[in-house]
N, C-alpha and C positions, 0 to 999 in steps of 0.2 A: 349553754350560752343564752342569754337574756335573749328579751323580743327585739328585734333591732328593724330600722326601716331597711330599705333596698339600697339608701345612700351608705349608712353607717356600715351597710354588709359590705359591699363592695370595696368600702375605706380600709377596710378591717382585712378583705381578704389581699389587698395591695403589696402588705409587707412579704407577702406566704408566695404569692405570683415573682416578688422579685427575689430573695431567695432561692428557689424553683429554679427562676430562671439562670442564676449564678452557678448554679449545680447539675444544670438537666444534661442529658446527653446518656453515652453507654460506657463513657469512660473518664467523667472527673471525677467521680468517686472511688474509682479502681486506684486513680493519679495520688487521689488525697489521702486514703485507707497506705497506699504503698510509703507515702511521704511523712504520714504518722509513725514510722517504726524507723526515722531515722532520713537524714539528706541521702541522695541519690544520682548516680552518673544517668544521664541520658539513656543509655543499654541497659542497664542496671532495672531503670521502668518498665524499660520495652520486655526486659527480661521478665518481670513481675508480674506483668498485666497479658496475657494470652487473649493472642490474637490482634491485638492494637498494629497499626503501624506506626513507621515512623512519621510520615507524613501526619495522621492523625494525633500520636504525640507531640508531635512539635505545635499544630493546631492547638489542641486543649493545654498545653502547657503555657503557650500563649495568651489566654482567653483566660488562667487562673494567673496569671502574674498582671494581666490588665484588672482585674478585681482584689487586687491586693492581696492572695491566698497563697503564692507561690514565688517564692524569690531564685533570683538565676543568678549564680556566683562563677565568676570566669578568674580562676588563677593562674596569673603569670607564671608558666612552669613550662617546660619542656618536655613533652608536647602537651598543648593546653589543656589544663580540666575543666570542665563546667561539669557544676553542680547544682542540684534543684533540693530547694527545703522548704517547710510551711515557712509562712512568716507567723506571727506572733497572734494574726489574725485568723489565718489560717487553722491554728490550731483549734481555736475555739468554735471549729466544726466538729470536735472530738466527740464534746456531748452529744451533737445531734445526731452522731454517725451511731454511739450507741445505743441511741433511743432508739434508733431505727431497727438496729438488729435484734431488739429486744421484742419490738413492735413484729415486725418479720417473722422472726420465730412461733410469736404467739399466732399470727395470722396461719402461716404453715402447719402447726398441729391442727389449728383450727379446721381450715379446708382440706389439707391431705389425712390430717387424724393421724401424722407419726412424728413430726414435728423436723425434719431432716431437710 
């Protein structure tokens, strides 16, 4: 990265802090990794992601459908379904989810020396 002053850092680190902040937690990327392999019933998540509650699910499902990552489809049917699916934006956390794992893997051999 070039020389930059303390303003242009800061400027620079803005978009990476909001981001961050749209993702951080111990389970929207469990939410979004589960919601990548296809839409999902409510239990269906809860089933996927160990350990979560409900209470917590309904929280960060919430908190990714106000960032426009997460769509919530309620069908007129007997007894109701809802269902949860990226939306179109959503997906395009695919890339970064595998830059991460790739990133991850490499860090883990790195420190543990077995790569696991």
């Amino acid at each position: 990265m070039e020389d930059l002053t303390k303003e242009q850092c800061t400027k620079s680190l803005l978009p990476i802090r909001d981001a961050l902040d749209v993702i951080n937690g111990k389970w929207k990327l469990h939410i979004i990794g589960s919601l990548l392999q296809g839409n999902k019933r409510f239990k269906d998540l809860q089933r996927d992601i160990d350990g979560i509650t409900a209470k917590m699910l309904s929280q960060e499902l919430k908190s990714l459908e106000l960032n426009d990552l997460v769509s919530r489809t309620v069908y007129d049917s007997s007894p109701v379904v809802v269902e949860y699916s990226l939306t179109n934006y959503g997906k395009t956390l695919r890339k970064l989810l595998d830059e991460l794992k790739l990133w991850g893997t490499e860090h883990r051999k790195r420190i543990m020396g077995d790569g696991k």
